[in-house]
C-alpha positions in Angstrom: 92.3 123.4 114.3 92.6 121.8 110.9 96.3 121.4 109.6 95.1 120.4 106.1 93.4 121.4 103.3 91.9 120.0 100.0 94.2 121.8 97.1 91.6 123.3 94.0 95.4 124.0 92.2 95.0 122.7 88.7 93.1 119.4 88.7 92.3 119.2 92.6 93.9 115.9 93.4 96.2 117.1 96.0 95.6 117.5 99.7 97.9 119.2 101.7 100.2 117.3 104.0 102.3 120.4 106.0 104.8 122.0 103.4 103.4 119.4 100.8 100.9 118.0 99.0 100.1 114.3 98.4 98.2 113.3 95.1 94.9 111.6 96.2 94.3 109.6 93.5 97.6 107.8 92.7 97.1 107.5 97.2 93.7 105.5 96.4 95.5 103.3 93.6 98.4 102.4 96.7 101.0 104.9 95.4 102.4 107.8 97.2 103.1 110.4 95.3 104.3 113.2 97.5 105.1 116.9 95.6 105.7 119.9 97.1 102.8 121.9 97.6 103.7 125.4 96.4 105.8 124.1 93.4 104.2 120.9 92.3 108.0 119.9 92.1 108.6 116.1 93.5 110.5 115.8 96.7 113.2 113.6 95.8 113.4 112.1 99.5 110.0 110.9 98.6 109.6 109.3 95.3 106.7 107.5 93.7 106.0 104.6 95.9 103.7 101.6 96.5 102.5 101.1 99.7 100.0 99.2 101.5 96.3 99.5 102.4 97.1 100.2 106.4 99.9 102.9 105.2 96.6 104.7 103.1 94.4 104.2 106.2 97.0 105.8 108.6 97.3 108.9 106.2 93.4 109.0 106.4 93.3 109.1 109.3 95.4 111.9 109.8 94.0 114.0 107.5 90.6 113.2 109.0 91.4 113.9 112.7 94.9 115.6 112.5 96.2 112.6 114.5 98.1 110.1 114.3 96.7 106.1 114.3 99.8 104.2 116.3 97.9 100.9 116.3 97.7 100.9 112.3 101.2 102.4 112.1 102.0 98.7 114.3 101.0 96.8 111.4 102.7 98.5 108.8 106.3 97.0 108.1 109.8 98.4 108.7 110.1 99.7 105.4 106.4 101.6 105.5 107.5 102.8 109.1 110.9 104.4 108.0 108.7 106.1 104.8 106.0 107.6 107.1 108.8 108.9 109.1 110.2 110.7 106.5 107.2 112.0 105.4 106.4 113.2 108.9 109.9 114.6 109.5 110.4 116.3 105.8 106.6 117.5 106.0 107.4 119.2 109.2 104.4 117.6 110.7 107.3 116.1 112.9 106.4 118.2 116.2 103.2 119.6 114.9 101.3 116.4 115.1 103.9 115.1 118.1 104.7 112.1 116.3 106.6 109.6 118.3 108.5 106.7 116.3 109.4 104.6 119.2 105.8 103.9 120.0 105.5 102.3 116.4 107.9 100.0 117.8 106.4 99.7 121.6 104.4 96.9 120.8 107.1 94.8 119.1 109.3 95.4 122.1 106.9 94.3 124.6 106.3 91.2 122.6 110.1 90.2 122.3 110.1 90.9 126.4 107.6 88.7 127.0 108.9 86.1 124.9 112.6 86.3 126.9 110.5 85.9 129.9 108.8 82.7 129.3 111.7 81.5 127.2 113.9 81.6 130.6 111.1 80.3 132.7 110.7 77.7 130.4 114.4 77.1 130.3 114.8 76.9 134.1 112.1 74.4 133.8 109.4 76.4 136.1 106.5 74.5 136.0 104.2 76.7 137.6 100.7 76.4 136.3 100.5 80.0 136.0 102.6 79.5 133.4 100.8 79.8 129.6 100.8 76.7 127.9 102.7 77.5 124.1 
């Protein structure tokens, strides 16, 4: 089931993105420019806004396969992670597409464990050889 559509409104720039539409080719030119689809109004929540190469790849990707790309959402930084979450939540894409933020920040969490483990080993001067050389 396809959750979006190309928009032939006016100039046919827009695809839809649940209850609006982003403007593709400000998207290609690293700006997201989000309006609402029915309207064309802006959604104030979501002003013009440069963004990255990965945060254009992970809307691709969603609009390709109508999921969501966690490992490219990983690389994109706190700022980029807070704006795709309000474009999922104000989109209402939210439970649609069963977007989970925490697993954006899985990987960072993992990697912060790790390190407290082999910082304490270290620490407590375990010199196993298992132990990774760093």
């Amino acid at each position: 089931m396809k959750y979006f559509e190309t928009k032939l409104k006016t100039d046919g720039n827009y695809k839809e993105f649940g209850k609006f539409a982003i403007n593709m080719k400000m998207l290609y030119n690293n700006i997201l420019l989000v309006k609402y689809k029915k309207s064309y109004a802006p959604v104030p929540q979501l002003r013009r806004t440069r963004i990255t190469d990965d945060f254009i790849e992970a809307l691709i990707f969603i609009f390709d396969t109508n999921k969501i790309d966690y490992e490219k959402l990983r690389e994109l930084s706190d700022k980029e992670n807070d704006l795709f979450k309000t474009l999922m939540m104000r989109s209402g894409l939210f439970d649609l597409l069963k977007y989970n933020f925490n697993e954006t920040r899985e990987k960072l969490v993992d990697i912060v464990e790790e390190y407290e483990i082999l910082k304490g080993q270290i620490e407590a001067e375990n010199n196993n050889p298992e132990l990774p050389k760093k």
